[in-house]
DSSP file (Angstrom, degrees, kcal/mol; ACC not computed):
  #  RESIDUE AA STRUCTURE BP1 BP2  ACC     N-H-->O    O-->H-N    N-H-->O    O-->H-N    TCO  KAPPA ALPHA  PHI   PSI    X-CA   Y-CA   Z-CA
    1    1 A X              0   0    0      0, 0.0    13,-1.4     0, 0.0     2,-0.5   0.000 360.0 360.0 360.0 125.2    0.0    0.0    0.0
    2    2 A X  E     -A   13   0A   0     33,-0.3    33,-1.0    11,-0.2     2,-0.2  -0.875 360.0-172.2-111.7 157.6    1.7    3.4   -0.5
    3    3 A X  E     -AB  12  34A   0      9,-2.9     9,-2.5    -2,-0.5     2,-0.3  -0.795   6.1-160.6-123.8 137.2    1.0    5.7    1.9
    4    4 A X  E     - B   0  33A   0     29,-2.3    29,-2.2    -2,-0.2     2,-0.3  -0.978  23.1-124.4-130.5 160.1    2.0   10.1    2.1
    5    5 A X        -     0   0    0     -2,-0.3    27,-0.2    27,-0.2     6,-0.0  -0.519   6.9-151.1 -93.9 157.4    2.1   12.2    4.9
    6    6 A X  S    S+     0   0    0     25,-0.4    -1,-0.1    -2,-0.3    26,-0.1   0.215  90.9  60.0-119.9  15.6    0.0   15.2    4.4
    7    7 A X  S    S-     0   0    0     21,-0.1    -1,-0.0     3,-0.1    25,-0.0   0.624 132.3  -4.0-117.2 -26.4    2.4   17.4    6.8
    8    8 A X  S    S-     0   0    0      2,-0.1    -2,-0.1    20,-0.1     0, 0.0   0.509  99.7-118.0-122.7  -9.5    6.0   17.2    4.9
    9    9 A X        +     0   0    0      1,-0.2    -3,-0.0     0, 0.0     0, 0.0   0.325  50.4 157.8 118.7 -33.5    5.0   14.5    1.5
   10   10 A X        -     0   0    0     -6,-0.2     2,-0.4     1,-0.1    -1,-0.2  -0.034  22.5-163.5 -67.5 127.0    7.0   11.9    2.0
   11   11 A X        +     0   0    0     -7,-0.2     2,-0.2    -9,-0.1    -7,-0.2  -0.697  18.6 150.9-118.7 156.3    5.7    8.7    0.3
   12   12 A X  E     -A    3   0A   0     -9,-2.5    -9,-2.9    -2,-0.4     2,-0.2  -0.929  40.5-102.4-174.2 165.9    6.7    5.3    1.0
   13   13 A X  E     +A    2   0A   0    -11,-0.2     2,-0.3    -2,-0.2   -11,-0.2  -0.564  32.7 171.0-121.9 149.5    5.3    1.9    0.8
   14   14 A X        -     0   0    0    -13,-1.4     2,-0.2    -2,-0.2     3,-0.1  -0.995  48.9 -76.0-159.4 150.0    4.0   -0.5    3.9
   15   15 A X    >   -     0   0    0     -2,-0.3     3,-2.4     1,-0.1     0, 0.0  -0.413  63.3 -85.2 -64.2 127.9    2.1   -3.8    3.8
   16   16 A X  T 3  S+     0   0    0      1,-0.3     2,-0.7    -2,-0.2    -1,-0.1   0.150 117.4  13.6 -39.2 144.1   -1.8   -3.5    2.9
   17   17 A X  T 3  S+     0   0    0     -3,-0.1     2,-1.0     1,-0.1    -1,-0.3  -0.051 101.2 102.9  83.9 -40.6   -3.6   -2.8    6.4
   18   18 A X    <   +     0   0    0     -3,-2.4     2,-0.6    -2,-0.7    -3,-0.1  -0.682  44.8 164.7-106.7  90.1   -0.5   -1.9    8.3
   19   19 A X        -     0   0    0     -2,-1.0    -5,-0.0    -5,-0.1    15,-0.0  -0.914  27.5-137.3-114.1 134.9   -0.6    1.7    8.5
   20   20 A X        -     0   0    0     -2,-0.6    12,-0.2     2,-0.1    10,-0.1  -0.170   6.4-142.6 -67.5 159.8    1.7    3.5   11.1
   21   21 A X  S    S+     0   0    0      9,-0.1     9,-2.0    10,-0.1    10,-0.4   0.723  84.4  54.3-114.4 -28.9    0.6    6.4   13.1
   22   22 A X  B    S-C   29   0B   0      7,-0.2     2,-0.5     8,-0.1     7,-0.2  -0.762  86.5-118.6 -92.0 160.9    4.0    8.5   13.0
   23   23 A X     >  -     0   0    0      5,-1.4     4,-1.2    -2,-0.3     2,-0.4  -0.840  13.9-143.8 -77.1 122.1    5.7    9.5    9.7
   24   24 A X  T  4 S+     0   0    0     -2,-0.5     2,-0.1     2,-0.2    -1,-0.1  -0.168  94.0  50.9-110.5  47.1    8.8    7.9    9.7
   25   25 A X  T  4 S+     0   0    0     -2,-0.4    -2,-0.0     3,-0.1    -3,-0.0   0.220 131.8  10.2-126.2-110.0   10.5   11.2    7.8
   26   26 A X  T  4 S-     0   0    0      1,-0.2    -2,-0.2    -2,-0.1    -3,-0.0   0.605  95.5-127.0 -78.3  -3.6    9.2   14.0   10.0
   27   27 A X     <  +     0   0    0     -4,-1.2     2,-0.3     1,-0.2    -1,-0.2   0.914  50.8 154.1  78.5  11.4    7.8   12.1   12.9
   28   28 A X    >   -     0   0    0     -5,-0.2    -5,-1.4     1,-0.0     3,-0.5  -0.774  40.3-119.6 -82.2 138.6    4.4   13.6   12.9
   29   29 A X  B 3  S-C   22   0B   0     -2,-0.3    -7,-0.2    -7,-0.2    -8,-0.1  -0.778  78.4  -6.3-106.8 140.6    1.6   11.8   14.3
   30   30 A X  T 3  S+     0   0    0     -9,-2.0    -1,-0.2    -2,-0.3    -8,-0.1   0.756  93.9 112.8  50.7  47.7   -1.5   10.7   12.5
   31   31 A X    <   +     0   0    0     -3,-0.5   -25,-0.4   -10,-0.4    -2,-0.1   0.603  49.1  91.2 -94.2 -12.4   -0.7   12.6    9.2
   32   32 A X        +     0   0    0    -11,-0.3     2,-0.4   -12,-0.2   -27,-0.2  -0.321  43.9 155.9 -97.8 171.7   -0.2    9.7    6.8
   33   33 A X  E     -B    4   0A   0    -29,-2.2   -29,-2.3    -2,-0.1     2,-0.4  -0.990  54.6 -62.6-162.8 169.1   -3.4    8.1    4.6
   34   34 A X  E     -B    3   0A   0     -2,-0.4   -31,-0.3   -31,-0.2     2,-0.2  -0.605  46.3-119.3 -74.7 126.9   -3.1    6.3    1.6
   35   35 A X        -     0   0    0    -33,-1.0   -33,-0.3    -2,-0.4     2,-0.2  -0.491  33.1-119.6 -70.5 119.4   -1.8    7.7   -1.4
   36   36 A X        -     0   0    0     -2,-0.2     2,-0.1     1,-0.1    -1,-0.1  -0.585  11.1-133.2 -88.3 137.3   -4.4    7.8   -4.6
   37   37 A X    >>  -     0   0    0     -2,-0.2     4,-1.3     1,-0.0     3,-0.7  -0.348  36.6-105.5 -68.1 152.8   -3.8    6.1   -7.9
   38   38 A X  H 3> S+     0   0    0      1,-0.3     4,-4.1     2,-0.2     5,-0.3   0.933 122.4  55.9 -58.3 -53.9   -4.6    8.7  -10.9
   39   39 A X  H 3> S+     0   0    0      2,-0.2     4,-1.2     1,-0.2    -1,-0.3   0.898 108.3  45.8 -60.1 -35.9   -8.0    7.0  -11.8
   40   40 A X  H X> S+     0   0    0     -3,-0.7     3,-1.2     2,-0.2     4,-1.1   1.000 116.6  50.6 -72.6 -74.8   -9.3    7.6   -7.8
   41   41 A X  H >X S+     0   0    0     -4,-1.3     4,-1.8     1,-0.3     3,-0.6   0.887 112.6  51.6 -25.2 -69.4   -7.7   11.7   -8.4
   42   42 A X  H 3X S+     0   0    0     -4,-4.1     4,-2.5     1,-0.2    -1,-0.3   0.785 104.5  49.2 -42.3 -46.7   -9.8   11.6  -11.5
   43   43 A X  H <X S+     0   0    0     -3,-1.2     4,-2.6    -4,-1.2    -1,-0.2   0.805 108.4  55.5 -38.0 -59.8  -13.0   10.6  -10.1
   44   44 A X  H <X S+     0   0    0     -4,-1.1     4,-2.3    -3,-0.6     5,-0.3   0.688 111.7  39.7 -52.4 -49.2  -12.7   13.2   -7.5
   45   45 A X  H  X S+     0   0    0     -4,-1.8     4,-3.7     3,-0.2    -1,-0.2   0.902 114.6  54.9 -91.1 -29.8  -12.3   16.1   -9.8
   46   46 A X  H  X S+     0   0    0     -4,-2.5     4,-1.2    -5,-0.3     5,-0.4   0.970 110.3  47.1 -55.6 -69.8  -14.9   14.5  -12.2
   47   47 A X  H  X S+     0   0    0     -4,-2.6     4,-1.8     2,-0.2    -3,-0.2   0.842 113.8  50.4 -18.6 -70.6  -17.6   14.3   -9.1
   48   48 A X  H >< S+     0   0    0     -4,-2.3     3,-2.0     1,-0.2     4,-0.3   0.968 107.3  50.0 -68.4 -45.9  -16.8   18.0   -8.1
   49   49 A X  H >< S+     0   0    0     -4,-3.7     3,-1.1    -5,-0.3    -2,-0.2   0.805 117.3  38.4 -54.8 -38.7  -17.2   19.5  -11.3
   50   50 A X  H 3< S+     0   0    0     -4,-1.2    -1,-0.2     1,-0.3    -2,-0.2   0.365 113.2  56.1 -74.3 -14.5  -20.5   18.0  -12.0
   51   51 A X  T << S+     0   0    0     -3,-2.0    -1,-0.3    -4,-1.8     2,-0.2   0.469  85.1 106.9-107.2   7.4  -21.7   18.3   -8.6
   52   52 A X  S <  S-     0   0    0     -3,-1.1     2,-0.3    -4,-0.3    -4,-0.0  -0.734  70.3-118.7-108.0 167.4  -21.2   22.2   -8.2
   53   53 A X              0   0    0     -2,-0.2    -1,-0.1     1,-0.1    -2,-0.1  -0.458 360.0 360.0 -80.4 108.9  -23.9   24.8   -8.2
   54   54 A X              0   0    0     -2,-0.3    -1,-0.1     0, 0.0    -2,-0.0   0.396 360.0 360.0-130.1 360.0  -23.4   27.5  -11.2
């Protein structure tokens, strides 16, 4: 599973399920989350454009 921290970036890889609660770069706790594949990114931007109010 790769995983980024959402306080300095650093991405790195961990066994499916086993996600750590510090960053093991900066040491921050309960920043990291699973890093999205392009097609999940895509989704996301499709969904908000189509779903805001103009």
């Amino acid at each position: 599973m790769k995983l980024i921290c959402r306080n300095c970036g650093y991405r790195f890889e961990t066994k499916k399920g086993d996600i750590p609660k510090v960053c093991p770069y900066c040491g921050e706790r309960n920043t990291l989350e699973q890093e999205k594949d392009a097609d999940s990114l895509l989704h996301e931007i499709d969904d908000g454009f189509f779903n805001e109010d103009v």
